[in-house]
N, C-alpha and C positions, 0 to 999 in steps of 0.2 A: 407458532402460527399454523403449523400445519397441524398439528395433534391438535390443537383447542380450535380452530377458527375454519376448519378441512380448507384452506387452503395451499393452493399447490406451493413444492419448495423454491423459494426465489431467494435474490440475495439481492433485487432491485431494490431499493433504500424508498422511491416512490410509491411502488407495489404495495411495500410493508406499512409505511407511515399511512397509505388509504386505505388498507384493509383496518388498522387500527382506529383512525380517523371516524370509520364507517360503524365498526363496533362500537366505539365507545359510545358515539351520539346516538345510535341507535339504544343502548342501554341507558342515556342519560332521556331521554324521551319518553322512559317508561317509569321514570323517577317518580315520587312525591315528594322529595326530598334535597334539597341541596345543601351545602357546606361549603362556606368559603373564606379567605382572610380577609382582610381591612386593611388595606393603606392608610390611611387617616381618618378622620375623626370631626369632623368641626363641632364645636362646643355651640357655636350660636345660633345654627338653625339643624343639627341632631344631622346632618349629610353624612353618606360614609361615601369613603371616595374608594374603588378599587381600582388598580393598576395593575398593568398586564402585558404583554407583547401577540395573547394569544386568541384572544377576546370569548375564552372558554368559560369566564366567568359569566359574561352575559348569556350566553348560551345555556347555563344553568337558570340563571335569574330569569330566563326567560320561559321556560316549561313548567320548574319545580314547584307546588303548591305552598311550599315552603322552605324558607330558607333563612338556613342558618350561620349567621356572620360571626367571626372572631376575631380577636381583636386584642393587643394589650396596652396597658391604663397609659400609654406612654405616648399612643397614637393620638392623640385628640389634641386637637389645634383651635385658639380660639376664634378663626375666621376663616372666610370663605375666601381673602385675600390672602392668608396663613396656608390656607389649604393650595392653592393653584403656586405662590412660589415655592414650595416642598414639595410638588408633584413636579415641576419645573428642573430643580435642583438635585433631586433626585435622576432622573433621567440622565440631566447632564453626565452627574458625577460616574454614573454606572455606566452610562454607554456612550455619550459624547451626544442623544439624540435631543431635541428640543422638549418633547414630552413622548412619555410611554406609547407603544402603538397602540393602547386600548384603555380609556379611562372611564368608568360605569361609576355618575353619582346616584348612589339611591337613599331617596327621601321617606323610602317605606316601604308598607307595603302596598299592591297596587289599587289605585283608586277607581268604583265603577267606571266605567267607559275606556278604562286603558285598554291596549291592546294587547300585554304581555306582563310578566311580573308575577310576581309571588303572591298568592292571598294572605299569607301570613309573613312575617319578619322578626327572627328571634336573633336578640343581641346576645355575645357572650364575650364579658368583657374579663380579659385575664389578669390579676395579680401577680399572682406567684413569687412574692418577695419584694416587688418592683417598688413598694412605696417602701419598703425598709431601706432604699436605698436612698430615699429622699430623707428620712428620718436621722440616717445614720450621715449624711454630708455629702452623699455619691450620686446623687442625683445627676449632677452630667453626664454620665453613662447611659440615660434614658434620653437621651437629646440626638443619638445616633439615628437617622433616617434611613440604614441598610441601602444604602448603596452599591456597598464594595470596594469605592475607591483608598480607601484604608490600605488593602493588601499590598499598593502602592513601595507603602512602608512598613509593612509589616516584618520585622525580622523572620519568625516564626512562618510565614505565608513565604517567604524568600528560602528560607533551607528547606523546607518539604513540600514549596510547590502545590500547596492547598490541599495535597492528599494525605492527610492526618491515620490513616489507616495502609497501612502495607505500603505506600506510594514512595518510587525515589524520589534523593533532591531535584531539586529546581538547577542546581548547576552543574 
């Protein structure tokens, strides 16, 4: 912070998260560009739902001239009742909260007279093997909604304590 941002050396945790805080959006306001992932998907009216705690995605979606959503084939739900209990359930399982502290549906891109939004909306939906797994029998592996709550039980997650690189046990 202090060689990149000249400021002064501090080691207040508030100081640093608003000098960053200040940066960042300051550079994301000068954007034409956004990028960001998908929580789900609905199949019958094309909604992407995004989920969040930080509401930084809106704040993209909100400046950027465009923006770019991704996404893989596994997200897509076939309703809008489909989408709100896995937004629901999700939250639960992760944090115990009733829903994420920030959930942005967007049905596109933004239409004359709105007030914010992207003028453009490019989808990029990922494969990457994901239907071989339906091909091949494995398909329930794609029904995972990334929660977390798994490490629960996770042997694996129980002797290294989530840190898969350099990290001591958990016990």
């Amino acid at each position: 912070f202090t060689e990149q941002l000249d400021m002064p050396e501090t080691v207040d945790i508030q100081s640093l998260a608003g000098m960053a805080r200040f940066t960042l959006r300051s550079q994301l306001l000068q954007a034409d560009m956004s990028i960001g992932g998908v929580d789900l998907a609905v199949a019958e009216t094309g909604t992407l739902a995004l989920a969040g705690d930080s509401g930084s995605d809106r704040f993209g979606l909100a400046v950027a001239r465009v923006h770019v959503a991704v996404m893989g084939i596994e997200q897509v739900v076939a309703s809008v009742e489909d989408l709100f209990f896995l937004l629901q359930l999700k939250a639960r399982s992760a944090s115990g909260a009733a829903l994420a502290g920030s959930v942005t549906l967007l049905d596109g891109p933004a239409r004359p007279g709105d007030p914010d939004g992207p003028d453009e909306l490019v989808l990029v939906i990922v494969d990457n093997g994901r239907s071989d797994l339906l091909r091949w029998g494995y398909g329930e592996a794609l029904a995972c909604i990334k929660c977390g709550a798994c490490v629960n039980a996770c042997p694996v997650y129980r002797e290294i304590g989530g840190q898969a690189y350099g990290g001591q046990p958990a016990g």
